[in-house]
TORDRENVEX-25584 format. One record per residue: residue number from 1; residue in one letter; x, y, z of N, C-alpha, C in turn. Coordinates in pm, 1 decimal. Layout:
% residues N
@num = NUM; residu = a; nxx = X; nyy = Y; nzz = Z; caxx = X; cayy = Y; cazz = Z; cxx = X; cyy = Y; czz = Z
...
***
This chain:
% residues 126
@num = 1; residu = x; nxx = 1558.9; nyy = 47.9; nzz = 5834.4; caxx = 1492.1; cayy = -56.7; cazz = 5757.4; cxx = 1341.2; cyy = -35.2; czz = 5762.5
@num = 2; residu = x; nxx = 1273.5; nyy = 5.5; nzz = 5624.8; caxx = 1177.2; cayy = 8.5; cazz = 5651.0; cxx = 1040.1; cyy = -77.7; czz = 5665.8
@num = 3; residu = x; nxx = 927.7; nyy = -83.5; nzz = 5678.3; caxx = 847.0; cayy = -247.3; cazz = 5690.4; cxx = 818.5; cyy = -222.3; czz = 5551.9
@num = 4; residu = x; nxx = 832.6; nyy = -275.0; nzz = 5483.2; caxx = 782.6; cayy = -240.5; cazz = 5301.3; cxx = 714.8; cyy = -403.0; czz = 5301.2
@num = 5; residu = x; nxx = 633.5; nyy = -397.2; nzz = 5244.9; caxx = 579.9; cayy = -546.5; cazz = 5203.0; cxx = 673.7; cyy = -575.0; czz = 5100.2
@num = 6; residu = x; nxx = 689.3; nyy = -710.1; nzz = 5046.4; caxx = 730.0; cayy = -764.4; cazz = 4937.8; cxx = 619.9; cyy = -752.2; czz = 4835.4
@num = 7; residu = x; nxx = 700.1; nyy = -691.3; nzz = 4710.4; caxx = 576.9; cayy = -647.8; cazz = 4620.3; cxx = 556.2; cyy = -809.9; czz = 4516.0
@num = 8; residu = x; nxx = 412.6; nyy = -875.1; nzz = 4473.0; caxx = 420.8; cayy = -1005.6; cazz = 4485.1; cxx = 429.1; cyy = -945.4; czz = 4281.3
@num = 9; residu = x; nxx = 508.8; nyy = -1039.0; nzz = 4229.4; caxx = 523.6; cayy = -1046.5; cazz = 4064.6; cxx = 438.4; cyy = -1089.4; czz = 4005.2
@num = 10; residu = x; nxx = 364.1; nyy = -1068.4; nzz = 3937.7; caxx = 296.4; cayy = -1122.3; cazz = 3824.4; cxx = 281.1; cyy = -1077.5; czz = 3649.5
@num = 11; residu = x; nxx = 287.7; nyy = -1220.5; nzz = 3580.6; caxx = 257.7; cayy = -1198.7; cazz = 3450.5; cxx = 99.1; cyy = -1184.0; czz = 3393.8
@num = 12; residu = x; nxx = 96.7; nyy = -1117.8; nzz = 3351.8; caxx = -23.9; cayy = -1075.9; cazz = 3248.1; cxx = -73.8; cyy = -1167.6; czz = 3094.0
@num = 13; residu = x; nxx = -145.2; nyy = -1237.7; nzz = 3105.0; caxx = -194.4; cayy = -1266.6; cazz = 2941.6; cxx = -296.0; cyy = -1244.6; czz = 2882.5
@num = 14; residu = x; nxx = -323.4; nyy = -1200.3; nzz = 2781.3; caxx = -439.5; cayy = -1180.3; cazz = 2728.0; cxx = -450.6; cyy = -1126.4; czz = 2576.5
@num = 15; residu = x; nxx = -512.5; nyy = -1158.8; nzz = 2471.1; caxx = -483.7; cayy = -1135.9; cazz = 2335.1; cxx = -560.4; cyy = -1006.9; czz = 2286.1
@num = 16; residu = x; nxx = -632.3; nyy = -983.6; nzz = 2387.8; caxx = -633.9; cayy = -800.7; cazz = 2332.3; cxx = -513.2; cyy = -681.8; czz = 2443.1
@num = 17; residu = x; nxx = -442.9; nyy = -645.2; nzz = 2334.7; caxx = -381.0; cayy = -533.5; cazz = 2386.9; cxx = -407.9; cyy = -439.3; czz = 2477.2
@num = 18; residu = x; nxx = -563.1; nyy = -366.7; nzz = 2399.2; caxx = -590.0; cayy = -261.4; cazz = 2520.4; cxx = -657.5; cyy = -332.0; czz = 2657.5
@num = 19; residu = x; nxx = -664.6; nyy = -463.8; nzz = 2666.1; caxx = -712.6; cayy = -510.3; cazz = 2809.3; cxx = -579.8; cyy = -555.8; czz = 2828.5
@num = 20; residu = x; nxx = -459.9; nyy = -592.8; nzz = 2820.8; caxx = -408.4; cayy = -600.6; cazz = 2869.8; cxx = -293.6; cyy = -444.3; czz = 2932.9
@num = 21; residu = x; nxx = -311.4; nyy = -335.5; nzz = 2855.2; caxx = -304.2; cayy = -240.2; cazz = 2912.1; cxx = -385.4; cyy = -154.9; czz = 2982.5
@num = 22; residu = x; nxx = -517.8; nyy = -205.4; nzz = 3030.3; caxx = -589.8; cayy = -203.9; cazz = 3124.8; cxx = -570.6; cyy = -261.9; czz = 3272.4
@num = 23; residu = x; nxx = -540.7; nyy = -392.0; nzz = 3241.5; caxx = -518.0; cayy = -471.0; cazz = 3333.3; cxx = -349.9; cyy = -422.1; czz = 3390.5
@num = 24; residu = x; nxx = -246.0; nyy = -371.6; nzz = 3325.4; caxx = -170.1; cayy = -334.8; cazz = 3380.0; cxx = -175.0; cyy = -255.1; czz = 3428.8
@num = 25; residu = x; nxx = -266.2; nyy = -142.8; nzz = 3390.0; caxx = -282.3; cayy = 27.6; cazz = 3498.8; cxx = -304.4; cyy = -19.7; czz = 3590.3
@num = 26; residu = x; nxx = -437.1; nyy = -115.7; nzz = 3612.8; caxx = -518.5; cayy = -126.5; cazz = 3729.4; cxx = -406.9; cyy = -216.3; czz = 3813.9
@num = 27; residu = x; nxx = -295.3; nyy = -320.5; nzz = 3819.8; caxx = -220.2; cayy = -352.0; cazz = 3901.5; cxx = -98.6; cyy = -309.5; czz = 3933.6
@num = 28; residu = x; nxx = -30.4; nyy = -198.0; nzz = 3847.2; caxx = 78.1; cayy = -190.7; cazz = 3831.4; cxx = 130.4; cyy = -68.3; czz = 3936.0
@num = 29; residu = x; nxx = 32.3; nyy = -65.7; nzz = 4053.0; caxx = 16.7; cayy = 38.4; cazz = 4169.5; cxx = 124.8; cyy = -40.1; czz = 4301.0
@num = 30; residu = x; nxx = 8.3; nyy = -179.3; nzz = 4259.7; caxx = 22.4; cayy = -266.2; cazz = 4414.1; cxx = 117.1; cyy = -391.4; czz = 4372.0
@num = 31; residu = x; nxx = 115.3; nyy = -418.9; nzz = 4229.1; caxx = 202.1; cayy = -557.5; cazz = 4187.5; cxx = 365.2; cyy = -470.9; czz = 4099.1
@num = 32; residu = x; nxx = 434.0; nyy = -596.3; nzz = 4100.2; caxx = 536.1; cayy = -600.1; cazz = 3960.7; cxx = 498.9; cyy = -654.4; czz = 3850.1
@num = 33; residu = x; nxx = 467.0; nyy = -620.2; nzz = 3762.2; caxx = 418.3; cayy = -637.0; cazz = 3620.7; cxx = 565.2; cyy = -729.1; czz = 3541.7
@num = 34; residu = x; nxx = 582.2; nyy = -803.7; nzz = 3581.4; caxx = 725.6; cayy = -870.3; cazz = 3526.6; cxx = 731.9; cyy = -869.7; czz = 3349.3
@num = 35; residu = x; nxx = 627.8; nyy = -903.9; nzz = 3356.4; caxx = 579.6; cayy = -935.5; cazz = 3171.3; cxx = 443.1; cyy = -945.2; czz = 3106.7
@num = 36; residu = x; nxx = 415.5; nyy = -901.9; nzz = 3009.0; caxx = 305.5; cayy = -904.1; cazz = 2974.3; cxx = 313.6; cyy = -1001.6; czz = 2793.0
@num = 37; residu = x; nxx = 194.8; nyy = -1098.0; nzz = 2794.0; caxx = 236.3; cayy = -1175.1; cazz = 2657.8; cxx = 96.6; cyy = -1247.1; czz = 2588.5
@num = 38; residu = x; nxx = 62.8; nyy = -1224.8; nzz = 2499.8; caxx = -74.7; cayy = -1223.5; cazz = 2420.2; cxx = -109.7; cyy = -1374.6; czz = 2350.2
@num = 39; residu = x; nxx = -40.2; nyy = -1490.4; nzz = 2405.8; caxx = -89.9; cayy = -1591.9; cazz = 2365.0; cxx = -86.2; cyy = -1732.9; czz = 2455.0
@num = 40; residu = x; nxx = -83.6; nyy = -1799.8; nzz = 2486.4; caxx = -84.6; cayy = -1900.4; cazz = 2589.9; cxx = 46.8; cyy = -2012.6; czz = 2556.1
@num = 41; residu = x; nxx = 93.0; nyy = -2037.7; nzz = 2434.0; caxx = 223.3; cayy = -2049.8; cazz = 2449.2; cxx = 354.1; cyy = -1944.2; czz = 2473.0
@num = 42; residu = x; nxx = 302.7; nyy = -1838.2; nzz = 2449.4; caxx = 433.5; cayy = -1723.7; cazz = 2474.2; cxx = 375.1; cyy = -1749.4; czz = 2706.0
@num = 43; residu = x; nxx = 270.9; nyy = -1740.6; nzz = 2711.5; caxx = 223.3; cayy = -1739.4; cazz = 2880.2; cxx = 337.1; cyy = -1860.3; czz = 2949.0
@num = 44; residu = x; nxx = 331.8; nyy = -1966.4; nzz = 2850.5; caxx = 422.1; cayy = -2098.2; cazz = 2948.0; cxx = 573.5; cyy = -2003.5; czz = 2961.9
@num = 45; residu = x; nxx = 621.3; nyy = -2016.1; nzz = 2791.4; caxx = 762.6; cayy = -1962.0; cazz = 2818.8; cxx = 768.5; cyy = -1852.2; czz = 2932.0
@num = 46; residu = x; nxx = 735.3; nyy = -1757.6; nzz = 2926.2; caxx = 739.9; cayy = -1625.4; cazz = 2997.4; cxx = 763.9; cyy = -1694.1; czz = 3148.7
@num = 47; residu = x; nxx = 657.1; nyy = -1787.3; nzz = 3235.1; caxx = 605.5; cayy = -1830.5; cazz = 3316.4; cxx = 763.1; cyy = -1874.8; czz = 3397.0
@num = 48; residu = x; nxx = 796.0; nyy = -1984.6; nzz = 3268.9; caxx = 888.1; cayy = -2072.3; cazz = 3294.8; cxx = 1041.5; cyy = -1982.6; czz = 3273.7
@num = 49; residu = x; nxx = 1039.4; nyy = -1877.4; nzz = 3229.4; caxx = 1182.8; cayy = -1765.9; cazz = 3203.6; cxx = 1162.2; cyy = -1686.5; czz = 3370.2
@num = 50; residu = x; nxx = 1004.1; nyy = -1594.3; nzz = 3385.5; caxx = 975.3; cayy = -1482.4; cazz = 3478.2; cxx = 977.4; cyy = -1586.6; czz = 3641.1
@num = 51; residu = x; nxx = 950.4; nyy = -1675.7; nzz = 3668.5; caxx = 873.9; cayy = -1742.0; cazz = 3764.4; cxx = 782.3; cyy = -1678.3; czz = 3846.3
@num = 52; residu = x; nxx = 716.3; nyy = -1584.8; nzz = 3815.6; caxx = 620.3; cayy = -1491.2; cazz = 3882.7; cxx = 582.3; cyy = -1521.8; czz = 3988.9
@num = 53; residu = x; nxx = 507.2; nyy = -1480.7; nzz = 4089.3; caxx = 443.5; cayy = -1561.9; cazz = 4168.1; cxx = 283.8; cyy = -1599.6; czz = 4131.2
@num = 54; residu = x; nxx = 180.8; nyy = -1491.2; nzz = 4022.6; caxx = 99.5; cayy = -1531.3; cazz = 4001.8; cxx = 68.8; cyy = -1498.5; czz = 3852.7
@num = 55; residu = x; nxx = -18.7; nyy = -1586.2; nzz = 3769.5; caxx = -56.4; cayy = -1534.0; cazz = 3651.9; cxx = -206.1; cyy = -1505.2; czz = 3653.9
@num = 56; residu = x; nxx = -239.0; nyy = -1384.7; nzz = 3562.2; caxx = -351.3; cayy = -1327.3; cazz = 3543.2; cxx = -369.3; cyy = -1377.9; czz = 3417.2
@num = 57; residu = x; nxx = -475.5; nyy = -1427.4; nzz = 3350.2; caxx = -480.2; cayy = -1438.4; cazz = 3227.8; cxx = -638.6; cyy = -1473.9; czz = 3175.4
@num = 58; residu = x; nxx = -617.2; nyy = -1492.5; nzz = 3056.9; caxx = -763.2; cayy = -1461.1; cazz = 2972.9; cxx = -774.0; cyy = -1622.8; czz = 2930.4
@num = 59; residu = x; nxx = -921.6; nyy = -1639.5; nzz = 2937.5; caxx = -893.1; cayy = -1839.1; cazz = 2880.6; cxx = -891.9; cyy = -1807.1; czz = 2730.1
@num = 60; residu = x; nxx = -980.9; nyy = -1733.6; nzz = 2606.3; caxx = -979.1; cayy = -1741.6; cazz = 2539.1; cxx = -848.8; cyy = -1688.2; czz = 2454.4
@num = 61; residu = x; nxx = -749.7; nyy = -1739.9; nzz = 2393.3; caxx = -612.3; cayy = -1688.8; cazz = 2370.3; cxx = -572.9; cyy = -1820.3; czz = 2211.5
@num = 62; residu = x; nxx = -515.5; nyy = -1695.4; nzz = 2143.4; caxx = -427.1; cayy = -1825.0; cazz = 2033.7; cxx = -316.9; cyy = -1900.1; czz = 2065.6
@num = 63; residu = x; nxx = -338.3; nyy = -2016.0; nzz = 2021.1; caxx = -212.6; cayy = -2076.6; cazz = 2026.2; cxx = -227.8; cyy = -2203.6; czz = 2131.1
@num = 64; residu = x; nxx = -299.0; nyy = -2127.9; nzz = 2261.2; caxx = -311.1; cayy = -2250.2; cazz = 2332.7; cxx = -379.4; cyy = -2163.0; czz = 2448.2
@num = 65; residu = x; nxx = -541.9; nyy = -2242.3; nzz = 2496.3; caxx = -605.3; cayy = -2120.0; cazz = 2570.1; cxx = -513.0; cyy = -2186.7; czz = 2730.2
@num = 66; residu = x; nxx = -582.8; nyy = -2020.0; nzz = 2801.0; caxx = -586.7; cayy = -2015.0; cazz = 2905.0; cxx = -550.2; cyy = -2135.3; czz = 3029.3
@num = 67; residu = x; nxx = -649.5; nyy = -2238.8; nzz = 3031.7; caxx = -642.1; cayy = -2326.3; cazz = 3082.2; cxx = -558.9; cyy = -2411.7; czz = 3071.9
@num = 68; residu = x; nxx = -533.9; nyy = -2451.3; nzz = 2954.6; caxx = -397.8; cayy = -2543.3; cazz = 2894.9; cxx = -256.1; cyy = -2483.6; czz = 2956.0
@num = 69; residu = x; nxx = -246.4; nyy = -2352.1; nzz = 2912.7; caxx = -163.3; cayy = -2268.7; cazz = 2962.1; cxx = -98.5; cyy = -2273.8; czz = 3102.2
@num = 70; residu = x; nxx = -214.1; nyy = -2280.6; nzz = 3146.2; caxx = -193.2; cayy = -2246.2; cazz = 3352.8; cxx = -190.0; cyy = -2421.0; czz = 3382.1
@num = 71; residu = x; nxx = -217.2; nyy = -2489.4; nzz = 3335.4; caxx = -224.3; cayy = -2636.4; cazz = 3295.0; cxx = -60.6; cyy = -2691.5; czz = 3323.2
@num = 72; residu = x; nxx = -26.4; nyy = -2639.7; nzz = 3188.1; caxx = 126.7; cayy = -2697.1; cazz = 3175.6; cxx = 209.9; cyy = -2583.7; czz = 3260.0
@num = 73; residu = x; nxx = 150.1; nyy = -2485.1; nzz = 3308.8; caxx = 300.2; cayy = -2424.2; cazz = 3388.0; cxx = 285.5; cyy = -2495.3; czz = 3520.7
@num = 74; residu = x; nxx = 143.5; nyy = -2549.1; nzz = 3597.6; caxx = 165.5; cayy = -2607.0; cazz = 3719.7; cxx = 251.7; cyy = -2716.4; czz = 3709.6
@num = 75; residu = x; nxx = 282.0; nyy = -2800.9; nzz = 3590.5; caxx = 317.4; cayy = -2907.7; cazz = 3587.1; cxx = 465.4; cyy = -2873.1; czz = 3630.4
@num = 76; residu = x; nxx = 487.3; nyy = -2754.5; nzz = 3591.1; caxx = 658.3; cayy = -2717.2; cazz = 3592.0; cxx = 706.3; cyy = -2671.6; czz = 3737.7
@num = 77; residu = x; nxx = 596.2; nyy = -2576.7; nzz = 3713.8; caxx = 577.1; cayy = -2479.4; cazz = 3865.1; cxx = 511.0; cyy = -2481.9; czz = 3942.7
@num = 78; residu = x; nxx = 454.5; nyy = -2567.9; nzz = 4011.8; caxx = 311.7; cayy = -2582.6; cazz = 4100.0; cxx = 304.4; cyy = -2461.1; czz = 4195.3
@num = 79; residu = x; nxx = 390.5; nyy = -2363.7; nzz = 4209.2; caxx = 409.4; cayy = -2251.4; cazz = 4313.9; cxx = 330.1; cyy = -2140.1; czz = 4255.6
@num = 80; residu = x; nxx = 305.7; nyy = -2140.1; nzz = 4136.5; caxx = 251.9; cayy = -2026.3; cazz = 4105.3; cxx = 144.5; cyy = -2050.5; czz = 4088.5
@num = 81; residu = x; nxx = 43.3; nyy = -1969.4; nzz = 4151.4; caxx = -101.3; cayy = -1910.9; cazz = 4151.1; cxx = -145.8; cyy = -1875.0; czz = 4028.9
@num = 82; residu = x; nxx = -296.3; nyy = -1816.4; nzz = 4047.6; caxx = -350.1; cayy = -1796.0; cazz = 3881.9; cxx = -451.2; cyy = -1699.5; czz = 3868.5
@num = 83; residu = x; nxx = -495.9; nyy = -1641.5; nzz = 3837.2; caxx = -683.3; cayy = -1574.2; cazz = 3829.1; cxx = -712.2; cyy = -1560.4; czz = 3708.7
@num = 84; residu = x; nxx = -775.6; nyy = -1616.8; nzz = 3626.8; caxx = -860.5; cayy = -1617.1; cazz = 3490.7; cxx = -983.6; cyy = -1504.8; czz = 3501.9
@num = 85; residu = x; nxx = -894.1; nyy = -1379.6; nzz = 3378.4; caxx = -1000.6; cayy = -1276.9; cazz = 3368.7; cxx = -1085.4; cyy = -1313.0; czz = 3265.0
@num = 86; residu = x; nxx = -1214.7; nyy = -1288.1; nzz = 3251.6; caxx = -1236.2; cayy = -1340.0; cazz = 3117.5; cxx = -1367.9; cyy = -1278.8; czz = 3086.8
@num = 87; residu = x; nxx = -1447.3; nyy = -1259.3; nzz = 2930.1; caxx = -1577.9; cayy = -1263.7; cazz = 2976.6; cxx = -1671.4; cyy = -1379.9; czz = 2982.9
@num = 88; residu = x; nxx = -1597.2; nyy = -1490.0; nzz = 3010.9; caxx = -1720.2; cayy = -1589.1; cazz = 2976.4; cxx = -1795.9; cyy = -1621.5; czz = 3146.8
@num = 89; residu = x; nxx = -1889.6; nyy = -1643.5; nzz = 3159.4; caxx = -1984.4; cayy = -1663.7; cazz = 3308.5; cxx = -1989.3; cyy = -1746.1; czz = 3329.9
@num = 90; residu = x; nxx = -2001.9; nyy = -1859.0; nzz = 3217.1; caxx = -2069.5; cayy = -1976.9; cazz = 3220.2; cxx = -2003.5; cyy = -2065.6; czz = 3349.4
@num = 91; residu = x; nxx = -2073.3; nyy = -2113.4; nzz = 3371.8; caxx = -2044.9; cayy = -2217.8; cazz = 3495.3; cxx = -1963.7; cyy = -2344.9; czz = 3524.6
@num = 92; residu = x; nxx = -1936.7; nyy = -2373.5; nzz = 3417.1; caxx = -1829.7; cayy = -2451.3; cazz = 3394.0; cxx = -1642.8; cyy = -2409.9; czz = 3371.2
@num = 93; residu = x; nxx = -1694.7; nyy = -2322.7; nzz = 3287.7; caxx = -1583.3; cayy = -2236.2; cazz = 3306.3; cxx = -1486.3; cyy = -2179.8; czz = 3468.6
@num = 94; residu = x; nxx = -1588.3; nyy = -2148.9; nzz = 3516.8; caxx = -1554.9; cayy = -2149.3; cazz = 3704.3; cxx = -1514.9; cyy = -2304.3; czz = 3753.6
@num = 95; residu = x; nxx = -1579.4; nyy = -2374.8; nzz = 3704.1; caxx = -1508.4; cayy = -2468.3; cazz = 3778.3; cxx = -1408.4; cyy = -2549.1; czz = 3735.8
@num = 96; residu = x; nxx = -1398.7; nyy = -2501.7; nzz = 3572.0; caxx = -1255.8; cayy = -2570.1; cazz = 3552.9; cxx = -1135.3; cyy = -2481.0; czz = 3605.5
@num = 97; residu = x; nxx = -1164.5; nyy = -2326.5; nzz = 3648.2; caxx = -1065.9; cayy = -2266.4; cazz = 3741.2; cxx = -1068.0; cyy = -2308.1; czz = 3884.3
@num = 98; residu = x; nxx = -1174.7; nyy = -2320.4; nzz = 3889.9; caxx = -1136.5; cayy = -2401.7; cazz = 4111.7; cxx = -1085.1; cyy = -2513.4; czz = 4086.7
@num = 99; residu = x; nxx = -1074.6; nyy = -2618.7; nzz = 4007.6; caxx = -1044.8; cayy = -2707.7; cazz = 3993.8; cxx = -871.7; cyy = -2647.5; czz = 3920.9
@num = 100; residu = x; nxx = -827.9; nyy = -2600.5; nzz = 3898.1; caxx = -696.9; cayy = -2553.1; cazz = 3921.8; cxx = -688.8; cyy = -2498.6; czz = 4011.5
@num = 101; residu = x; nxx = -737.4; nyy = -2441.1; nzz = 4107.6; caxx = -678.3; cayy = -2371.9; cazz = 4228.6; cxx = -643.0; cyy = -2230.8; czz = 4207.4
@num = 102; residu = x; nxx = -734.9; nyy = -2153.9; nzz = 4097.3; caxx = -747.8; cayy = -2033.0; cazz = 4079.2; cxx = -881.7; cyy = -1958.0; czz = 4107.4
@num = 103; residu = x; nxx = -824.5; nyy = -1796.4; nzz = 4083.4; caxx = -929.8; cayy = -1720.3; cazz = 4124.6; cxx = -986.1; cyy = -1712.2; czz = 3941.8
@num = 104; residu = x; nxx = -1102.8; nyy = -1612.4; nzz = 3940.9; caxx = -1200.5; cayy = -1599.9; cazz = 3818.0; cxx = -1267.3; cyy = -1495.5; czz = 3863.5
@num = 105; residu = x; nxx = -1227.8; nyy = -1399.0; nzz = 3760.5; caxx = -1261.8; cayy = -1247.2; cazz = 3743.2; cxx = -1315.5; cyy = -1250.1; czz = 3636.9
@num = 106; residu = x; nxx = -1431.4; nyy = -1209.3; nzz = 3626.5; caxx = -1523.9; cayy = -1135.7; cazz = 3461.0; cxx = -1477.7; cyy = -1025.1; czz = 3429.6
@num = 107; residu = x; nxx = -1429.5; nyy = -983.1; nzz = 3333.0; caxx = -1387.3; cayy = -835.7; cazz = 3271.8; cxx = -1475.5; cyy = -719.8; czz = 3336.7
@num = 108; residu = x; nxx = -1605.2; nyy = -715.5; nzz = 3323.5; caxx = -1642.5; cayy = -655.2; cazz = 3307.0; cxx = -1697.1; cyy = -568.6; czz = 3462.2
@num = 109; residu = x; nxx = -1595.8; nyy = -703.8; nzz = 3579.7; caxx = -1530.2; cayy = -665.0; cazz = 3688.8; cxx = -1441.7; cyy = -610.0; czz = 3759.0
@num = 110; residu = x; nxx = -1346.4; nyy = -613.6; nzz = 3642.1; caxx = -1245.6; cayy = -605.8; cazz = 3668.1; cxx = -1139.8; cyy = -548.5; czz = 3778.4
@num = 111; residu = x; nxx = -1226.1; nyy = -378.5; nzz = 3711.3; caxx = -1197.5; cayy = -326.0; cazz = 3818.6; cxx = -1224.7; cyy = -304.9; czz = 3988.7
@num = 112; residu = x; nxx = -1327.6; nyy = -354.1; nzz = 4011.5; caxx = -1365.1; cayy = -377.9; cazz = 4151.6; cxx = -1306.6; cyy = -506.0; czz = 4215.0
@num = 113; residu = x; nxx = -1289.9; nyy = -595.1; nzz = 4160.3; caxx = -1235.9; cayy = -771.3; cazz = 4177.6; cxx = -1140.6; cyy = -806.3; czz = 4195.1
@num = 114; residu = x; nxx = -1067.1; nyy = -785.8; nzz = 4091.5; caxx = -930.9; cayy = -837.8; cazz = 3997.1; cxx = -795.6; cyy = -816.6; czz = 4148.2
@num = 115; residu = x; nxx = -814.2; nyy = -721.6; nzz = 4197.3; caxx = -702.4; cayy = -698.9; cazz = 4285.5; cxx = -731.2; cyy = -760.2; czz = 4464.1
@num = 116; residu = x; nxx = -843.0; nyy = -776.9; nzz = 4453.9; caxx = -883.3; cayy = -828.5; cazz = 4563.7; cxx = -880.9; cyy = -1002.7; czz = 4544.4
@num = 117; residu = x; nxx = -927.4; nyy = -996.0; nzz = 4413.1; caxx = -910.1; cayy = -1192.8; cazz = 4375.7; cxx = -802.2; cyy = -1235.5; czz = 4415.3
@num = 118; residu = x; nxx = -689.6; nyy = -1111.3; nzz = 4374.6; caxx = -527.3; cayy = -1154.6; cazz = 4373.1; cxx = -480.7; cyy = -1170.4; czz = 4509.5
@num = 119; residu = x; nxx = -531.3; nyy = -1098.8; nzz = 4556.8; caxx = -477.1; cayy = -1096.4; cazz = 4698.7; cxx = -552.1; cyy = -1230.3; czz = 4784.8
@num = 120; residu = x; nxx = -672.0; nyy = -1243.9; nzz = 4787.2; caxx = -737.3; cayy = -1397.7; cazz = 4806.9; cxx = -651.9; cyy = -1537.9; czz = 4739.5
@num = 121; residu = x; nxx = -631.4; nyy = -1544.4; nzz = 4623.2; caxx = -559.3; cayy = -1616.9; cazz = 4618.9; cxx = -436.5; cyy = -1607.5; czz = 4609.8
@num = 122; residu = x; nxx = -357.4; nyy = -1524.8; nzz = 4624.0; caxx = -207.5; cayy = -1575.5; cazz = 4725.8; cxx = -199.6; cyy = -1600.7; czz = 4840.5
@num = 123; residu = x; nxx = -296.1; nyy = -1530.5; nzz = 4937.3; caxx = -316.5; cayy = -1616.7; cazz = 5056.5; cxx = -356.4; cyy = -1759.2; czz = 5070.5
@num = 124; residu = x; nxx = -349.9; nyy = -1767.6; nzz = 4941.8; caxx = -479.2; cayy = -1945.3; cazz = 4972.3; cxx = -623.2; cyy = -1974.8; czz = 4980.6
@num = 125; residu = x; nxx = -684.3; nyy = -1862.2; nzz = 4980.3; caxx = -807.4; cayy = -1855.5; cazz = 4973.4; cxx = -889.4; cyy = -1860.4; czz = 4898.5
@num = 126; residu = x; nxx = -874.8; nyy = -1887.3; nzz = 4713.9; caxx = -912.5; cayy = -1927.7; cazz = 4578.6; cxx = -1080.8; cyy = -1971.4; czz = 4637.4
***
């Protein structure tokens, strides 16, 4: 039996393609990529079908952003975690993610951040 960590699941959202096949290279080392889905109502279903343990996602999205999104899946799922990649800085924006109990990655971080955010907040550390 070997010590293998449990590899932790997560869904992907985001309405550009090639960032979201960005964002899958860059996790798809250390995570399970369960699903990947380009709008914030396809994000609930998926959420509520995959039960991931965390979602990555973009606030700006059709259909229903980001926030709304991670919004109505706590209501369902309060177990699952979150990190909002995004490019917006603005300061409010951050705190309507701490105020969900997520992490907040800037794109243009991505790669240095994004996997370390994830790992901060599944421990609890958001």
């Amino acid at each position: 039996m070997g010590g293998k960590m449990r590899r932790f699941r997560v869904l992907l959202a985001d309405d550009d393609l090639q960032m979201l096949a960005t964002i899958n290279g860059l996790l798809e080392a250390e995570f399970d990529i369960v699903h990947m889905v380009s709008d914030g109502s396809s994000l609930i279903e998926a959420a509520l079908r995959f039960s991931p343990d965390l979602i990555v996602t973009d606030i700006s999205m059709p259909k229903m952003n980001g926030f709304e999104a991670v919004r109505q899946v706590q209501r369902s799922l309060p177990a699952i975690k979150s990190v909002f990649l995004t490019m917006h800085a603005a300061r409010e924006y951050r705190r309507e993610a701490r105020s969900l109990g997520a992490g907040y990655v800037l794109k243009t971080s991505a790669c240095e951040e994004l996997t370390r955010t994830i790992h901060a907040v599944l421990q609890g550390a958001a």
